[in-house]
C-alpha positions in Angstrom: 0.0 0.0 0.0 1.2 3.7 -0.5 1.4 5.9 2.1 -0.5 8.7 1.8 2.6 11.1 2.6 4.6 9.4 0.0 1.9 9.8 -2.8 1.5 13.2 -2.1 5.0 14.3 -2.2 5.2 12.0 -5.3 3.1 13.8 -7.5 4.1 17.1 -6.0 7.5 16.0 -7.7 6.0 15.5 -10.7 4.1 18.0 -11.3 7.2 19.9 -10.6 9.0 18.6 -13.0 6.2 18.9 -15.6 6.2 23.1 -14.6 9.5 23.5 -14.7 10.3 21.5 -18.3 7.0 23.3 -19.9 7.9 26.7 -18.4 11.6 26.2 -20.1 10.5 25.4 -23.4 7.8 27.9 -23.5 10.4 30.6 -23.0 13.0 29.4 -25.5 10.0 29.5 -28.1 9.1 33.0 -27.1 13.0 34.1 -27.0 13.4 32.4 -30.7 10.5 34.2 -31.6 11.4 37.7 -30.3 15.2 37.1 -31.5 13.9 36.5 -35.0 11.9 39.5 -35.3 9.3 37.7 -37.2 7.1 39.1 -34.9 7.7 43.1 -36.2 7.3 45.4 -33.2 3.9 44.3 -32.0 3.5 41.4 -28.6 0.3 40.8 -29.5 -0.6 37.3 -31.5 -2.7 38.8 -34.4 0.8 40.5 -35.6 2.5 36.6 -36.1 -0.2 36.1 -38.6 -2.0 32.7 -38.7 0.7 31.2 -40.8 3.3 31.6 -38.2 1.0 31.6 -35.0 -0.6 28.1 -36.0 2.9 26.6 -36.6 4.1 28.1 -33.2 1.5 27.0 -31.7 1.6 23.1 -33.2 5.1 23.8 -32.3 4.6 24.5 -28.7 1.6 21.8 -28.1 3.9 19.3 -29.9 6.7 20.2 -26.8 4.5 20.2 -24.4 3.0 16.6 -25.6 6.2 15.2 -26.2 7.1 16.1 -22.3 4.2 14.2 -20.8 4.9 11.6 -22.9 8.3 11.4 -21.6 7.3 11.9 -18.0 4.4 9.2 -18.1 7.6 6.7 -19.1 9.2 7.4 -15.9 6.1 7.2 -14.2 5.8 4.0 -15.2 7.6 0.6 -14.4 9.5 -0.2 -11.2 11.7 3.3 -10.8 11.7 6.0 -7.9 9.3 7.7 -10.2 6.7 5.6 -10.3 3.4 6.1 -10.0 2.2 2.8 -8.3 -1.6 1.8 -7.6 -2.8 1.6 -4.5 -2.2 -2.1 -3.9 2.0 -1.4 -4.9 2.3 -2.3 -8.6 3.3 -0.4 -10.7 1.5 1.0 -14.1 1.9 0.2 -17.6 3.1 3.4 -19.7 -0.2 3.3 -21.6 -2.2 3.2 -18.6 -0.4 6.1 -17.1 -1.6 8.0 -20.5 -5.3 6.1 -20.0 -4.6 5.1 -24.1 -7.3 2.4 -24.0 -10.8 1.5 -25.5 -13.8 2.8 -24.7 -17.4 1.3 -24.6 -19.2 2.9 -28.3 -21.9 4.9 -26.4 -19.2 7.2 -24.9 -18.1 7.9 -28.5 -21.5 9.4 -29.4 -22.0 11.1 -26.3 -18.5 12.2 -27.3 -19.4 13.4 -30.5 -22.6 15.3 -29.3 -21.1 16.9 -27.0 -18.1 18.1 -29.1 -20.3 19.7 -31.4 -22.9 21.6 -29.0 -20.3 22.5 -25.8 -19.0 25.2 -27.7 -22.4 27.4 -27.5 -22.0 28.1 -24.0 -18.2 28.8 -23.9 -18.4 31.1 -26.7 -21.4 33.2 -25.4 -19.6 33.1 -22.3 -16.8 34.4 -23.7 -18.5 37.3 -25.8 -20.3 38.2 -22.4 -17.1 38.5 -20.4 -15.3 40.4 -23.4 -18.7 42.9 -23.3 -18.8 43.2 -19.9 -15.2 43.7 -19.0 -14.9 46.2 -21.7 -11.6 43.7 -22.8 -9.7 44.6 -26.3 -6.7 42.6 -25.9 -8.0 38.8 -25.3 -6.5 35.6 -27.0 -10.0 34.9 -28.2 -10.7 38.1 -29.9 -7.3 38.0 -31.9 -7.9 34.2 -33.0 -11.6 35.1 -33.9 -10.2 37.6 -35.7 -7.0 35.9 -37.3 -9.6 33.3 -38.6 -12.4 35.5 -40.1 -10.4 37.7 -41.8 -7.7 36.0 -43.7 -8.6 33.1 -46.5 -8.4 29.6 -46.1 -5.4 28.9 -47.9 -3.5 31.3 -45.9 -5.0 29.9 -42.2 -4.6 26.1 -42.7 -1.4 26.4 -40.3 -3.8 28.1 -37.4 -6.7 25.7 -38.3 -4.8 22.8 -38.2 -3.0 23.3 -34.7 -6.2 24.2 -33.3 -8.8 21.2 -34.8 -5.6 19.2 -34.7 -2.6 19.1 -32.6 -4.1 21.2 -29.6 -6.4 19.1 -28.6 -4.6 15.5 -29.6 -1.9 16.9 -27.0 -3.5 18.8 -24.5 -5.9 15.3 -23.8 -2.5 13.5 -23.5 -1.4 16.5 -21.0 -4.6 16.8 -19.1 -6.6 14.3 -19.4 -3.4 11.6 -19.0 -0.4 12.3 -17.7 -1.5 15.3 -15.3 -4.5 13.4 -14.2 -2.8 10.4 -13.7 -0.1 12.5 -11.6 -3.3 13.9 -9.1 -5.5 11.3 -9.3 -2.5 9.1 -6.9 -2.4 12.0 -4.5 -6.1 12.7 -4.7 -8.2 9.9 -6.2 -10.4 9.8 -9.6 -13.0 13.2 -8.6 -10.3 15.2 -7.6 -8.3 14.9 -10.1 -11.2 15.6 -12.5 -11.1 18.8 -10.6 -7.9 19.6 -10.4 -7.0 19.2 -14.1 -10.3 21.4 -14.9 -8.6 24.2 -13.5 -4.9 23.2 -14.2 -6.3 22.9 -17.8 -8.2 26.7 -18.2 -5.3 28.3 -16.3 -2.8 26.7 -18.5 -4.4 29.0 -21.6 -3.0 32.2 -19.4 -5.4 34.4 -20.8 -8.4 35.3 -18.0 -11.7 35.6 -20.6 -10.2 32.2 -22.2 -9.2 30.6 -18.5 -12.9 31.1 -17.4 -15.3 30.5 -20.7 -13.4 27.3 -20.7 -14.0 25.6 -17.6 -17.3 23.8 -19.2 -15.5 22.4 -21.9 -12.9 21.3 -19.2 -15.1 20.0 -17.1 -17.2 17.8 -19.9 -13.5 16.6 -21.2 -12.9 15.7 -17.9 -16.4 13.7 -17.4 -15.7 11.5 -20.3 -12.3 10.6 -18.8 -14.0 9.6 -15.3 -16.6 7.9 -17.3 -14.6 5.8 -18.8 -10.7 5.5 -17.9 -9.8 6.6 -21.4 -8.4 9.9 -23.2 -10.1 8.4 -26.4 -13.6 10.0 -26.5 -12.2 13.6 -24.7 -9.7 13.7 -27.8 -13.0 13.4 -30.0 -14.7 15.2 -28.4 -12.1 18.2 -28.1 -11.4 18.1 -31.7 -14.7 18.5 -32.8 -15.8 21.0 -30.1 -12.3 23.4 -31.7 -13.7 22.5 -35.8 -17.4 23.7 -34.5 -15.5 26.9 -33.3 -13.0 27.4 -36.2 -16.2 27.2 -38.6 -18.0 29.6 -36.9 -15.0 31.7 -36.3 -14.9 31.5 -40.5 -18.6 32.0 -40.9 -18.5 35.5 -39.0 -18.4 38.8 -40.6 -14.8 40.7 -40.0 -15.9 43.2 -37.4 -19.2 42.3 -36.7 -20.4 42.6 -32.8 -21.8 39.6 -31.1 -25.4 39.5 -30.9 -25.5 38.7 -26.6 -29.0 38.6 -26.3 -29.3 36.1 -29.1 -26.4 34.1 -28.4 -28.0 33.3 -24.3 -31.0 31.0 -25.7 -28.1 29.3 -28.0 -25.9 29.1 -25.1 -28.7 27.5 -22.5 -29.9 24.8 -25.5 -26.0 23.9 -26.0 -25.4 23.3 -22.3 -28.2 21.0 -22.3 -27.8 19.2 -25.4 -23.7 18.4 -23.5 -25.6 17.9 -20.3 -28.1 15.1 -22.0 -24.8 13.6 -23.7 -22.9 13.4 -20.9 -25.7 11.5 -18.5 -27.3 9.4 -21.2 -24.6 6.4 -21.3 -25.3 6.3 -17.5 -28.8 5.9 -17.8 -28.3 3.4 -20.7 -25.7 1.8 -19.4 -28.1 1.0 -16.3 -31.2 -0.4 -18.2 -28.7 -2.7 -20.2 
């Protein structure tokens, strides 16, 4: 058996060690970046264009990824490192990651929930944006980035964000981080924990927030089931809904608010009906 001291300072170390590493290779991409002056004289992302902002970005999730990856390795097998189960054995690499099946009616709920979540998180968004009076957020430059500039020239940007972003970012979240809490904490906490590791990690505040009920469905499907699988669906096709839309807009145009609520409400009940149906399902099976 572990001892409750031991897991703690355990994953302490390892989420330690996941800070530090991402925190280092964030800054040398932000260093190379300012070196290069590809940027011109502007900080904010709309000036790297969405050529060179989706390639940094793939560029940065594909880092990031490749460190969890890494650190779920040591995690697993019969090291210091190890992140053991509660009766002492250790895990298997891919179980540290939670790469396994999982039962078909999680893929639909999955895949309902993907493409109706993004309702509330984007009214959310346009409300807090409104509200706060906000010009500079990560979301308004994106939205931007995307309805303004052609296809041909955004495939970069919509490919790291339908794409890369959300393949890694489950393997982040949803498998190595959660495996990390989840042996300090158990399954519910860390479904909690990486909800708000998860919208903090996105730095910007209007972003952080208007994400935590995409986290938290991402993170339902993982305690649902033990797998990463359906979240990573489910991710990627919540970010294509958004990139569409994001496409569909008119450059400039104002978001209707008192429109967008009854949009946002229907959305957040469609996810909710997805998310509790396999339960009910599951139980008259």
């Amino acid at each position: 058996m572990n001892h409750p001291r031991a897991t703690w300072r355990l994953a302490s170390l390892h989420l330690a060690l996941f800070l530090s590493g991402s925190a280092l290779w964030m800054a040398s991409l932000v260093s190379t970046v300012a070196l290069s002056g590809v940027a011109g004289d502007s900080a904010d992302v709309a000036s790297l264009g969405p050529g060179l902002l989706g390639a940094i970005t793939a560029l940065q999730m594909a880092g990031l990824g490749t460190w969890a990856v890494l650190l779920a390795r040591l995690a697993s097998g019969a090291g210091p490192w190890a992140l053991r189960t509660s009766e002492g054995t250790p895990h298997l690499w891919r179980d540290v990651l939670a790469l396994r099946p999982a039962p078909w009616i999680w893929w639909s709920s999955a895949v309902v929930g993907g493409l109706t979540l993004w309702m509330l998180p984007s009214w959310f968004a346009s409300w807090l944006i409104d509200t706060t009076g906000t010009d500079d957020s990560a979301v308004q430059h994106v939205t931007e980035l995307l309805s303004q500039q052609p296809l041909g020239a955004s495939w970069p940007l919509v490919g790291a964000i339908v794409v890369v972003a959300p393949l890694c970012e489950e393997i982040i979240f949803r498998g190595y981080l959660w495996r990390v809490v989840e042996h300090a904490t158990g399954s519910v906490g860390a479904w909690l924990v990486t909800t708000l590791l998860f919208a903090l990690y996105h730095l910007d505040p209007i972003q952080s927030v208007a994400l935590l009920p995409t986290a938290l469905f991402l993170g339902w499907l993982r305690l649902a089931t033990g797998s990463i699988a359906p979240a990573m669906l489910a991710h990627c096709a919540n970010n294509l809904v958004g990139v569409v839309v994001a496409r569909s807009l008119d450059p400039g145009a104002t978001a209707d608010l008192t429109a967008g609520a009854p949009l946002a409400v229907l959305g957040g009940v469609i996810t909710l009906a997805a998310a509790t149906a396999p339960l009910l399902w599951t139980r008259r099976s």
